[in-house]
N, C-alpha and C positions, 0 to 999 in steps of 0.2 A: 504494500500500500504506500502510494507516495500522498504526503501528507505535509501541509504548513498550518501556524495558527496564527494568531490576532488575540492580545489580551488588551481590553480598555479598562485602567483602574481610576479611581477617586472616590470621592466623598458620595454619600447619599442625599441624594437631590441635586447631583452634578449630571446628571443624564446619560451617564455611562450605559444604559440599556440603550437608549434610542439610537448610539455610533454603531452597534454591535448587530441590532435588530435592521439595522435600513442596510449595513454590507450585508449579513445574512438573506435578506432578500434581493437584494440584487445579484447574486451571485448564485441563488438558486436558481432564479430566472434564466442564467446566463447556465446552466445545466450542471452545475459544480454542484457535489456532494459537502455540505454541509451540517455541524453538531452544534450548538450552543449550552454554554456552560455558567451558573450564577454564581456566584462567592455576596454574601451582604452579611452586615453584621446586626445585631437586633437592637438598631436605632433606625429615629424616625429618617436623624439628617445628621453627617459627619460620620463616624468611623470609615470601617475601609474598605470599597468593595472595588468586585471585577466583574466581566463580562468575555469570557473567551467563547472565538468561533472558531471551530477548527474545519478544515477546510483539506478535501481530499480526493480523489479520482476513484472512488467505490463510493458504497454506501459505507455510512459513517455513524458508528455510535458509543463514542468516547470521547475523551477529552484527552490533551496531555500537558504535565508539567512544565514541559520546556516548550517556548515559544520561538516565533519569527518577526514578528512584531509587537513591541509592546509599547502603548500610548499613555502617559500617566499625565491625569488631567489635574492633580495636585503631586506633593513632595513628596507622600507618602508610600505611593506609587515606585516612584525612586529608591526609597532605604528598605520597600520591603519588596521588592518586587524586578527589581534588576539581575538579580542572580538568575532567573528563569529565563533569561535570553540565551537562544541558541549561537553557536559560532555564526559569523556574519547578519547577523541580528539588525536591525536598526529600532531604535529608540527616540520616539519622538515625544516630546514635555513641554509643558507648556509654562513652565516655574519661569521668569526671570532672574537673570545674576547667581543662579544656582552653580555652588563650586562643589563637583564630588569629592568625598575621600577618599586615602591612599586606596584602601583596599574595591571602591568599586570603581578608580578611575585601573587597576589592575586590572578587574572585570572586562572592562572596556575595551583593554588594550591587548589584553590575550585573545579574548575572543575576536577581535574585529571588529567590532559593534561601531556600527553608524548612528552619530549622537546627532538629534536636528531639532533645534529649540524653535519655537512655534510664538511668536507675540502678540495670542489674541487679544489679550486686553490694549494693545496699540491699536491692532486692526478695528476691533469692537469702538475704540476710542473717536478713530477717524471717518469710521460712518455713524458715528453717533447711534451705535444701536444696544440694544439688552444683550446683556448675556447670554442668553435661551439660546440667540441666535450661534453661538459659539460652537454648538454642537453640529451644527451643518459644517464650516469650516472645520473644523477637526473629522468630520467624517470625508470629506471631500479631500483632505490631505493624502487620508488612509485610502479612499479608492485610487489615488493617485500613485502611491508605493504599490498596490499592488495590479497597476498596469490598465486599468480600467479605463473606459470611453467616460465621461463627463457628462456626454448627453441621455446615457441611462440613467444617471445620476437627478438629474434636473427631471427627465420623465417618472418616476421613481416619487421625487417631493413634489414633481406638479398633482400627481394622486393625492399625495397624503394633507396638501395645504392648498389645493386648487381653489378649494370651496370659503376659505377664509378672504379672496380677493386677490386684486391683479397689485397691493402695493407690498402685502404678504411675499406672496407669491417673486415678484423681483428682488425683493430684499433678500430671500433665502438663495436667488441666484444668481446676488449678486457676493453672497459669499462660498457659493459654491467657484465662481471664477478666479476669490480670491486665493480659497484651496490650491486650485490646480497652479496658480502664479506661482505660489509660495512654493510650492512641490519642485514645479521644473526650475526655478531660482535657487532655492535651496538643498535640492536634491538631485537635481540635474538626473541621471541616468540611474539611480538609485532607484529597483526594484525587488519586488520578492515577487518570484516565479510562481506561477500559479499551478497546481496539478491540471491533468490535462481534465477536459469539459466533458459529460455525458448529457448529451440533448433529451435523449429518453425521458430525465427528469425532472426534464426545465417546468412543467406543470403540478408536481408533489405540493401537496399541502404542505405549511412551514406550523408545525403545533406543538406546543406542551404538551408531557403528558396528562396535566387539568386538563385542558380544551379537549383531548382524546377521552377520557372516562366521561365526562360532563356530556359528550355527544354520544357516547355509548349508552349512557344512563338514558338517552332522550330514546332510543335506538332501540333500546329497550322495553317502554313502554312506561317506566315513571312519570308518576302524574305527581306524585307528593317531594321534594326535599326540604329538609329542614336543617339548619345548621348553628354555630356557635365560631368567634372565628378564632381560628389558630395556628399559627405554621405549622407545617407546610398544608394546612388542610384550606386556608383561606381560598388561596387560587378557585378551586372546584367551586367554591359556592358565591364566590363572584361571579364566575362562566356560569352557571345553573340562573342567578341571579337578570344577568345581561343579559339571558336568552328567552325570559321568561315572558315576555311579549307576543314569538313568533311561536312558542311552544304552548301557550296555555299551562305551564304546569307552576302547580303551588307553591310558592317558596317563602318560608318561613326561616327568621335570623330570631332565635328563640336567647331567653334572657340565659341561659345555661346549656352545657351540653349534656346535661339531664332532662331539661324538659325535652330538647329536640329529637331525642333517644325516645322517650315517653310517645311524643305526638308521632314518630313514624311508629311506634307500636299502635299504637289507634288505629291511624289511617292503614295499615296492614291488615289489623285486626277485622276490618269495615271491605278490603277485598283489593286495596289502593295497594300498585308499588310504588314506596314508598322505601328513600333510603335518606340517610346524613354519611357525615363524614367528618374527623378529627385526630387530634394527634395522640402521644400518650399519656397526659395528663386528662383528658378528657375521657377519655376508653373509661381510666379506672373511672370515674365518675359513671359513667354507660352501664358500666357492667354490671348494676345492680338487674339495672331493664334486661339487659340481655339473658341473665338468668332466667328473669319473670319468664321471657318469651321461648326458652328452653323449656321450662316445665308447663307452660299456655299451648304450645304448638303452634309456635304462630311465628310463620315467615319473619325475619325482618333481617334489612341489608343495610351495612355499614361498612364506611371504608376509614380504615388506621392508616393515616399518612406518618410515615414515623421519622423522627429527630433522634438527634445524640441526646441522651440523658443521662443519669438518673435526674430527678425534679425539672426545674426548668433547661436544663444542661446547656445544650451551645440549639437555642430556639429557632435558629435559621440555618441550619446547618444537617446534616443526613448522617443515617444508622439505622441498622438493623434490629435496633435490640428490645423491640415489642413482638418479634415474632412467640415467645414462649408465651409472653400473656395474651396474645390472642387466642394460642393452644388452651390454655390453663387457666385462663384467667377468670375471675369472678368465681361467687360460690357456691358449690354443688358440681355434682356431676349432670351433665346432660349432653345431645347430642349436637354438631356445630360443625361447620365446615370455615375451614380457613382457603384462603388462596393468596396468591401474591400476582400483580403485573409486574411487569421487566420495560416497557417502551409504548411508544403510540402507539403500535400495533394491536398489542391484544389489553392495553387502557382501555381499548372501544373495542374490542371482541369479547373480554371477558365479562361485562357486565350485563349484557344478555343474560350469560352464563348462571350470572351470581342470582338474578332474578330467579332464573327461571330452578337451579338448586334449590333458592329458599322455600319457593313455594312446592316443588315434587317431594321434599322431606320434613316442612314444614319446622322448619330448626333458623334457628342465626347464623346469618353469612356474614365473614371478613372480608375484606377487599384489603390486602396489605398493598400499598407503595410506599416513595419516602421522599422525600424532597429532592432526589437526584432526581427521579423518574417526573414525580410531578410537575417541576419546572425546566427541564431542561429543552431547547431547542428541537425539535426532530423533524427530519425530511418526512415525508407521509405518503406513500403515493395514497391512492382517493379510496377512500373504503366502500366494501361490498356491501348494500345496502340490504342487498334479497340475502345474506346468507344465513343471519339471527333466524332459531325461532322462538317463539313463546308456546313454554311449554307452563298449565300450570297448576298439573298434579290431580289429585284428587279434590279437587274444587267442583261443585257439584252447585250448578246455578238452572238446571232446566227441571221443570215444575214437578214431571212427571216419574224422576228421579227424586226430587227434594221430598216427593209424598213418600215414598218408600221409607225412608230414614227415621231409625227411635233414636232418643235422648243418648240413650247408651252407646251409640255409633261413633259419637264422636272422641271417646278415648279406652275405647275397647279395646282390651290389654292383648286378643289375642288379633289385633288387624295384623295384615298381610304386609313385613317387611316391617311392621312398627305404625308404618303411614297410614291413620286413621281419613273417612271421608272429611271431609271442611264444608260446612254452608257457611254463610254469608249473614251477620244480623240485620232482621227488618223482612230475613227471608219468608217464604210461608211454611213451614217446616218445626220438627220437633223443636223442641229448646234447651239446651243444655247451659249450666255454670261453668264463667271462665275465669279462675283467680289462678292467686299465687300459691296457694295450701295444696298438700299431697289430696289427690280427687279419687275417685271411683269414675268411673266410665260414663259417668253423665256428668262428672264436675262437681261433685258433694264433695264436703270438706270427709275425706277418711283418714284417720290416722293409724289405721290397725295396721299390723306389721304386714300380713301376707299380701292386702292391697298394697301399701308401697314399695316392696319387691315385686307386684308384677308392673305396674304401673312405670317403675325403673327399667325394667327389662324391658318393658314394652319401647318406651322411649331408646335408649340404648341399640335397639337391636336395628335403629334407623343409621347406625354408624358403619355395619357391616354390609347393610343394604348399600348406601350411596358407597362407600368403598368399593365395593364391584363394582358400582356404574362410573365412576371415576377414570377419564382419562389415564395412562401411564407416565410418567417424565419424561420429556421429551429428549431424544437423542440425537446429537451432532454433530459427527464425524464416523470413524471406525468404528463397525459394530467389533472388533477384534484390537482395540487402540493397547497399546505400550504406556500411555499415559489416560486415566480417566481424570478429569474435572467435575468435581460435582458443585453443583450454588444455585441462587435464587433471588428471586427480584433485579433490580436495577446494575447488579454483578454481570449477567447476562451482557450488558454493550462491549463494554470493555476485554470481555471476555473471548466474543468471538472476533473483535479487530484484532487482538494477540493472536489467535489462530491460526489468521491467515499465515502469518508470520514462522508457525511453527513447525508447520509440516503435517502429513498426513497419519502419523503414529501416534496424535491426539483426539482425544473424541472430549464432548462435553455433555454432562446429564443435567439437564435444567428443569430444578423444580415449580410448578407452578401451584400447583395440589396439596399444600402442606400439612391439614389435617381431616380427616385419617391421611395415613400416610400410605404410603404403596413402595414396596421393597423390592418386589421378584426382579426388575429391569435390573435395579443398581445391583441385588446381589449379583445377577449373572453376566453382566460386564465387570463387575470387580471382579470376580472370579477367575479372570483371564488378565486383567489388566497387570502388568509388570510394577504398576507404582499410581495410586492414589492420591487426590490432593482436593481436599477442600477450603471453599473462598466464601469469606463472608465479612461483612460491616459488622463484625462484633469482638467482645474481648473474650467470649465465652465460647464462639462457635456453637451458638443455639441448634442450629440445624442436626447437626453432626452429635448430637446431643439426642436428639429425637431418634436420628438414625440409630443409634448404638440403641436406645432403648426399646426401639421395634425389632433391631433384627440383630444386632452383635453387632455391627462392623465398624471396624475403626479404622481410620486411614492414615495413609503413611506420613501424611504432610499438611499440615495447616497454615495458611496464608491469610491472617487476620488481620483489620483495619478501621479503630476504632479513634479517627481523629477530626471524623465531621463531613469529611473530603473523602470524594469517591476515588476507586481505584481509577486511578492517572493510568492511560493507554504504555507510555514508556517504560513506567514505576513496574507494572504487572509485567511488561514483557520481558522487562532483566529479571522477575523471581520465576518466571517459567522459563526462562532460556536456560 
C-alpha cells in the first residue's frame, strides 16, 4: 500500500476539522482513497487537538503515527507534535518569530523537513477580514503542497458558501488565491506526491461511523430514539436528531440516561423499535432497565459507544474496556446478546441485525463501538438498501391468531427455544402481568422455588437457541495460516491494512458476535495455526478472557493498547513484522 498523511493540529475552536474535512472531500472526488482521524481533548475551547487524513491508493482504514505533512495552527502543535514528521516532511505554522530548540531544530535537520511559516494574521490584517476566514487560506496552502488544481478548490467552497452570497462567496476566493500565491512564492516546487487515483470511487459516501448506524437505525425500521449526551455516544443522537424531519421518527434528549433507557422500554414494550445509545458511565446507570427487560421479555436495543476509563477516564478519547460489562453486567442472570461494529460498513448493516435479534428472542441487544469507529472519517461506497430484512419473531398482531392465545402463553416455561408468543397492549386478546418480580406464566408475582427454576431455564434456554442461529467469526485470509489474529470492533481497520503488508501465511478471525460466544471456527484454525496472537484496546485483554473461559485457549501473544489512541497502521505493522 502506498500511502501519505496530512495532520492539522491547534486549539478547539480553531477549525482544525473544517482544513481536514474540505481536502478529504476533494480528494475523494478526485478518486483517492481516503481515512480521517480525530484526536480532541475534553474542552469546550483551547487544549490540543488534530485532524489526520491519511490518504492512499487502496481502500483505506487506519490511521498512522508518522506523517507527511503537518500544519500546526498554534505553538503547541510545534512542541508536541513535530517529532511525527516523516523524512522529507514539510511543516507548515502559522506562529510568528517562533525560534525552535536544539533538539527539534535537530529534528529538522536530520530529517529534511521543509519549515514554511504562513503570516495569516498579516494576510487576514490587509484585507481587513475575521479570522474564520483563515481556514480557507491555510486549506488552500495544503491543497497546494499537495499538487492540487485550485479550481476544485473554489468549486468545492462555491457548494458549501454559494448560498451565503456573491461578497461571501469572493472573499473566500479571494483567499483561496492568496493560498496558492503564498505556496508557489514560498514553496516554489515543494510537493508531497500523491498515491496514485482510483476513479471507481470518486462517488463513495464520505461518513462517520455515527452517520453509518444512525442510517442503519432509520434502515431499520426505528420509529423511537431516545438519548442523554455523552462521548462518544453524542455524534449518533445528533444525526438521529438532524434527520428527524425527513424521517418522522421520535427523538427524545431525556433529562438522564435512565429515563431514556426506561422510555425505549415503553415504546418497545407498546411494539415500537425503539433504541438509545451511551457510553460507560451511562450503561451502569441502564442496567438496572436492562435487567427489568431480561426478566419482562421485552426486546430493547442499545448501543455502548465506549471511552478509556475507569470513571470519567480520558472522555474523548477510545477503548475497549466495557466489553465484559456489556457480557456481565447489571444484576441477575438473564439472557442478552452483545455484538460489536468495526467500520461504516456493517454501522449500517448490523443494526437491522440488532432489531430484528431483539425482537426473534425477545432479550436486550448491545450494539458495542467506540469512539475510533464512531467518529472517524470513512470512504462508503453507497449501501444496499433491499438487503435488510425485518424479521420480528413471534409477535402475533393478526386477530384470528390473537383469539387463540391464554394468559399463560405468554411466559410458559415450556415454549419452544425459551421464545414465548408476544401480543401487543390495547391488543384484543388475553391479558397477562408485566413486572419486574419472578412471574408464573401469566405474570403473577410467584416466588416459590420450582416456578423460579423453570421460569430461569425457560429464559436461559433463549441463549443456546440464538447461539445456533448466530453467524460464525468471520474469516480472512488462510483457512490453513502460520499466523492467526484474533480481535474485534474498530481493531478490524488497522488490522487488515497490516495485512496486506504481510503476506499470505496470515489469516485474521474477527469477532463481531461477542455474547454467547461461538468457539468451533477459532478452535479449529488454532488448531493448525503455528502461532496465535491477540489484539485488543484493553489492559486486560477482555476478549481472550471470555475465550479461555468458553473453551480453554490461550494464545501465544498478546498485543494490548490501552492509551486512548487506536492502533496506528505503522505502530501494529512493526509488532507483527
Amino acid at each position: 500500500m502506498n500511502r501519505i498523511s496530512l495532520k492539522v493540529t491547534g486549539a478547539q475552536g480553531q477549525g482544525i476539522n473544517s482544513v481536514g474535512e474540505m481536502v478529504a472531500k476533494g480528494l475523494k472526488r478526485a478518486g483517492h482513497h481516503v481515512f480521517g482521524y480525530r484526536e480532541y481533548m475534553s474542552v469546550i475551547k483551547g487544549g490540543h487537538s488534530s485532524y489526520q487524513l491519511d490518504i492512499a491508493d487502496s481502500h483505506i482504514t487506519s490511521t498512522e503515527a508518522a506523517v507527511n505533512i503537518l500544519v500546526c495552527l498554534n505553538y503547541k502543535g510545534l512542541q508536541v507534535d513535530l517529532d511525527s514528521l516523516k523524512e522529507g516532511g514539510v511543516l507548515l505554522h502559522l506562529i510568528p518569530d517562533w525560534k525552535f530548540g536544539e533538539d527539534e531544530q535537530k529534528i529538522i535537520d536530520e530529517r529534511k523537513i521543509e519549515v514554511l511559516y504562513l503570516p495569516m494574521e498579516n494576510i487576514l490584517k490587509q484585507f481587513a477580514s475575521r479570522p474564520i476566514v483563515g481556514n480557507v487560506l491555510v486549506t488552500s496552502v495544503v491543497w497546494g503542497l499537495l499538487g492540487r488544481d485550485h479550481k476544485n478548490l473554489k468549486e468545492m467552497v462555491k457548494e458549501q458558501f454559494g448560498h451565503k452570497g456573491e461578497k461571501i462567496l469572493e472573499m473566500n476566493y479571494r483567499f483561496i488565491d492568496e493560498g496558492k500565491k503564498f505556496k508557489d512564492d514560498a514553496a516554489g516546487s515543494i510537493e508531497v506526491a500523491l498515491p496514485k487515483a482510483d476513479a471507481s470511487r470518486k462517488d463513495d459516501l464520505l461518513v462517520t461511523g455515527s452517520h453509518a448506524m444512525g442510517m442503519g437505525m432509520i434502515h431499520a425500521g426505528c420509529r423511537m430514539y431516545c438519548g442523554y449526551p455523552m462521548t462518544p455516544s453524542s455524534p449518533l443522537l445528533k444525526y438521529m436528531a438532524d434527520t428527524q424531519e425527513e424521517t418522522g421518527i421520535v427523538i427524545k434528549q431525556a433529562e438522564d440516561e435512565i429515563t431514556a433507557m426506561q422510555m425505549v422500554s415503553g415504546a418497545a414494550h407498546m411494539g415500537t423499535r425503539a433504541a438509545t445509545a451511551t457510553s460507560g458511565g451511562g450503561y451502569d446507570l441502564m442496567s438496572e432497565t436492562l435487567s427489568l427487560n431480561g426478566i419482562t421479555e421485552n426486546p430493547s436495543v442499545m448501543v455502548l459507544a465506549q471511552r478509556q476509563g475507569p470513571a470519567t477516564g480520558l472522555p474523548t478519547w477510545s477503548g475497549q474496556g466495557d466489553m465484559l460489562l456489556s457480557v456481565f453486567g447489571s444484576h441477575g442472570e438473564y439472557p442478552r446478546l452483545v455484538m460489536a461494529v468495526s467500520d461504516s460498513q456493517d454501522s449500517f448493516d448490523l443494526m437491522p441485525e440488532a432489531f430484528n435479534y431483539a425482537e426473534e428472542y425477545q432479550l436486550p441487544v448491545t450494539v458495542l463501538t467506540d469512539k475510533n469507529t464512531a467518529e472517524d472519517l470513512f470512504m462508503q461506497p453507497p449501501y444496499d438498501l433491499k438487503k435488510a430484512e425485518l424479521r420480528r419473531g413471534k409477535l402475533i398482531t393478526d386477530q384470528k391468531e390473537l383469539d387463540k392465545l391464554k394468559s399463560t402463553d405468554r411466559y410458559d416455561p415450556n415454549a419452544q427455544g425459551g421464545v414465548s408468543p408476544r401480543w401487543l397492549p390495547g391488543a384484543k386478546a388475553a391479558t397477562y402481568c408485566l413486572q419486574g418480580d419472578e412471574h408464573d406464566s401469566e405474570g403473577n408475582v410467584d416466588e416459590g422455588g420450582e416456578n423460579a427454576t423453570m421460569q430461569m431455564d425457560k429464559r436461559m434456554k433463549k441463549m443456546d437457541t440464538m447461539k445456533a442461529a448466530l453467524p460464525e467469526p468471520e474469516l480472512i485470509g488462510s483457512k490453513n495460516p502460520d499466523t492467526l489474529i484474533v480481535s474485534w470492533g474498530s481493531n478490524k481497520g488497522p488490522i487488515l491494512d497490516v495485512m496486506d503488508e504481510l503476506g499470505d501465511t496470515v489469516a485474521y478471525l474477527h469477532y463481531t458476535y461477542l455474547w454467547p460466544l461461538k468457539t468451533e471456527k477459532l478452535e479449529e484454525i488454532a488448531a493448525k495455526a503455528k502461532k496465535t496472537i491477540f489484539i485488543e484496546a484493553t489492559k486486560q485483554g477482555q476478549l481472550s478472557k471470555l475465550i479461555k473461559m468458553e473453551c480453554g485457549i490461550d494464545f501465544d501473544e498478546q498485543i494490548l493498547k490501552y492509551d486512548g489512541r487506536p492502533f496506528f497502521y505503522d505502530e501494529l505493522l512493526s509488532r507483527l513484522s
